[in-house]
C-alpha positions in Angstrom: 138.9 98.8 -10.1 140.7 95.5 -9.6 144.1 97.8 -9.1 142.2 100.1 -6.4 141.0 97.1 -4.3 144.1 95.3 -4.2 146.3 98.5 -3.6 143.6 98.9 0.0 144.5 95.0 1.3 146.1 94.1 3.6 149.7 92.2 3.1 149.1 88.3 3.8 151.9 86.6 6.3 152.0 83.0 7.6 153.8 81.9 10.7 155.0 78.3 12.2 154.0 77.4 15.3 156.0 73.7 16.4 154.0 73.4 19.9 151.1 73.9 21.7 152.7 75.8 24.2 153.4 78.6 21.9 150.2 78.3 19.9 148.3 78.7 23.3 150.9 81.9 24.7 148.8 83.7 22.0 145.0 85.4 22.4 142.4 84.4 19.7 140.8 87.8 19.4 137.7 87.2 17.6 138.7 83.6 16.5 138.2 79.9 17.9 141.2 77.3 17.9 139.6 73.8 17.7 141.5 70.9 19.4 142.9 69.9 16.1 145.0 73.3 15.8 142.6 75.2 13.7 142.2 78.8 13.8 138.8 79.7 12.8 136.5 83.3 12.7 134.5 83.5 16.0 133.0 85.9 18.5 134.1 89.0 19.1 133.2 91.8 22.1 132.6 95.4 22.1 132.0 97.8 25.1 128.7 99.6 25.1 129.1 101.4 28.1 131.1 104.3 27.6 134.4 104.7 29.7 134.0 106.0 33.3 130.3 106.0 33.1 129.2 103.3 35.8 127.4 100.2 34.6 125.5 97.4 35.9 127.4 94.7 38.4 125.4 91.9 36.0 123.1 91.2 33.3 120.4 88.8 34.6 117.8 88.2 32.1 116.6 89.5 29.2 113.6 89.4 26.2 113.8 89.7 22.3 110.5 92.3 20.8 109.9 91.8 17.4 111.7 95.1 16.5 114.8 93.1 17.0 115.5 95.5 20.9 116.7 93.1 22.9 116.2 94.2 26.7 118.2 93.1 29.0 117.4 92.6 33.0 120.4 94.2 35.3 121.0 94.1 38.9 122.7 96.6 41.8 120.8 98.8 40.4 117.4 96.8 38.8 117.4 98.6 35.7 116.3 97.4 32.2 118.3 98.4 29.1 117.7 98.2 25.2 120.1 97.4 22.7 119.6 98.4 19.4 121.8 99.4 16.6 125.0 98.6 19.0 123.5 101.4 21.7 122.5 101.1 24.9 120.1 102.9 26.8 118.1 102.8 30.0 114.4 102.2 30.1 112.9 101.7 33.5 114.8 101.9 37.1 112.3 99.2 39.4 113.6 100.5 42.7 115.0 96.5 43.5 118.4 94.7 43.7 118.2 92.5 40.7 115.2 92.3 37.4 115.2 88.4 38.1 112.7 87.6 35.0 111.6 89.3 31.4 109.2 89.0 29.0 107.4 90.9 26.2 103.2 90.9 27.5 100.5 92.4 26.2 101.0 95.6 23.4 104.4 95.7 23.5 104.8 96.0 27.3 107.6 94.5 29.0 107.2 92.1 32.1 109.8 92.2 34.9 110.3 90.2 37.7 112.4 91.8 40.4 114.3 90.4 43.7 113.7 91.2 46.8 109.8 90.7 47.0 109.1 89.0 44.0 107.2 91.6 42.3 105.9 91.4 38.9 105.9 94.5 37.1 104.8 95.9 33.8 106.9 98.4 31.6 106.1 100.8 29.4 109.4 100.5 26.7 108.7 103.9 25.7 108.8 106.1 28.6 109.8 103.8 31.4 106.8 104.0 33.4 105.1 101.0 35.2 103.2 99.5 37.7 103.0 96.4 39.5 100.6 93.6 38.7 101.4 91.4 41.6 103.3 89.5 43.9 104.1 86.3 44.4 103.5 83.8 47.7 107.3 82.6 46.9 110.1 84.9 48.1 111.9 84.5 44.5 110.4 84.6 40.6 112.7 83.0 38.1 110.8 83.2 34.9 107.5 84.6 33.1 105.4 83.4 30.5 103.4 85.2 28.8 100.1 83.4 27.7 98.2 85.7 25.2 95.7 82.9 24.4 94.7 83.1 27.7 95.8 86.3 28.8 97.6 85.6 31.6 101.1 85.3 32.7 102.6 82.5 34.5 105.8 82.9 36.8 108.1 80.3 38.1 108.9 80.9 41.5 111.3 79.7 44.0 111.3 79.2 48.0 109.0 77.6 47.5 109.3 76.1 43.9 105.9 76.4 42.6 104.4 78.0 39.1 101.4 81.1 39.6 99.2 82.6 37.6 97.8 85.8 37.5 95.6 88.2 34.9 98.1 89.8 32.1 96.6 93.0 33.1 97.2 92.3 36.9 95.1 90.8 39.7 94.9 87.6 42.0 97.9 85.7 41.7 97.3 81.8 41.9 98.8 78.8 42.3 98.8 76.5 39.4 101.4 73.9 40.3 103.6 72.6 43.2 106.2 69.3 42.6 108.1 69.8 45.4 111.1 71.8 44.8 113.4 74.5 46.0 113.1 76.7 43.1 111.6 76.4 39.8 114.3 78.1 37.7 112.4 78.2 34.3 108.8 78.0 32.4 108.2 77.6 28.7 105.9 76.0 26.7 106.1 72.7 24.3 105.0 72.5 20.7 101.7 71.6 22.0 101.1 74.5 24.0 101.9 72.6 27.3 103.9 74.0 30.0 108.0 72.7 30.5 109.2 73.9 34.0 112.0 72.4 36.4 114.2 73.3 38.7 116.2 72.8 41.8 117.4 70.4 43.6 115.5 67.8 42.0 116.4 68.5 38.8 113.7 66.9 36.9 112.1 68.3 34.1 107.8 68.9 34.3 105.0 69.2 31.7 102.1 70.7 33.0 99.1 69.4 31.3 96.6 72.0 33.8 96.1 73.2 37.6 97.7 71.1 39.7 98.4 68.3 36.3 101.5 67.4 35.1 104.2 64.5 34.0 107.6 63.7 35.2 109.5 63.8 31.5 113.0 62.9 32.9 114.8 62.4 36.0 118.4 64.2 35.5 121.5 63.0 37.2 122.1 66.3 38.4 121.0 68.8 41.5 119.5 71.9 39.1 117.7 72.1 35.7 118.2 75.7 34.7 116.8 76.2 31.0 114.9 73.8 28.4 114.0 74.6 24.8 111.6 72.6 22.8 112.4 71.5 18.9 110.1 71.6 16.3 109.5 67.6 17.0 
């Protein structure tokens, strides 16, 4: 057995590089170089879309179910795709530009949010079907939470920058908070259960306590917060 094995590997070979200028001529397929020199396993690609069929100009967002799919929100055309098992299918065309938000609601379901209009949309994974649950008073949505405690979603919208609410099953959407910004880009939720939302161009990150209730957390030296992700402290 210990003959067979090492009859299959590969030969090993070493090589001297005596500057940077050479080490860098090369391409670090599936490896990382570290400043120090090191060559070290890293990421690799692969194409999912087959050659010649036409894919999406972008991948804008995208939500994890607990199957381990991972759907991805595309744009010019709106579709939403699942990848499983290194294939990629389409689920649901939305009829829009770009699926600016994603989320997994109620049974399984997917929440979209889709540019232009600012539609919120639910998906049925299985089939593709869905229907829309509301719009919001913003021209943009940027993110969706999904609140099953509550049952209700909330979207972060932009132009203006203000968070809604609205029923997970659809209904009157709401306004729930408004700091003053552009756009707010993101909304998640804290350890506690509180909401984390921010955006642009203030950059300074929020945590909304209730309706129209929240706290400044930090001022950021920067014109955008895009994305914030609460540890386990």
């Amino acid at each position: 057995l210990f003959y067979a094995m090492a009859a299959q590997a590969a030969p090993t070979s070493s090589f001297e590089l005596s500057t940077f200028k050479k080490l860098s001529a090369g391409e670090p397929k599936g490896t990382l170089i570290s400043s120090f020199g090191e060559v070290v396993p890293g990421y690799g690609s692969t194409r999912l879309t087959p050659k010649g069929k036409k894919a999406a100009l972008m991948y804008w967002s995208s939500a994890k179910a607990k199957d381990g799919t991972l759907y991805l929100g595309a744009g010019q055309p709106a579709k939403i795709y699942a990848l499983k098992g290194g294939k990629l299918r389409v689920v649901a065309d939305l009829g829009a530009v770009l699926v600016s938000a994603l989320t997994i609601g109620p049974k399984g379901k997917l929440i979209a949010g889709t540019l232009p209009d600012a539609r919120i949309l639910s998906v049925d994974p299985g089939n593709g079907k869905w229907k829309e649950l509301g719009r919001l008073p913003s021209k943009h949505v940027w993110d969706l939470d999904y609140d099953a405690k509550r049952g209700r979603l909330v979207a972060a919208g932009g132009a203006p920058g203000k968070l809604y609410t609205l029923p997970a099953t659809g209904g009157k959407v709401s306004e729930y908070y408004a700091p003053g910004e552009k756009h707010l880009l993101f909304v998640s939720r804290d350890t506690r259960g509180a909401l984390l939302t921010g955006g642009s161009d203030k950059a300074i990150l929020y945590r909304v306590t209730g309706k129209g209730r929240a706290t400044a957390i930090h001022d950021f030296d920067a014109t955008e917060l895009r994305k914030v992700v609460a540890a386990a402290d």
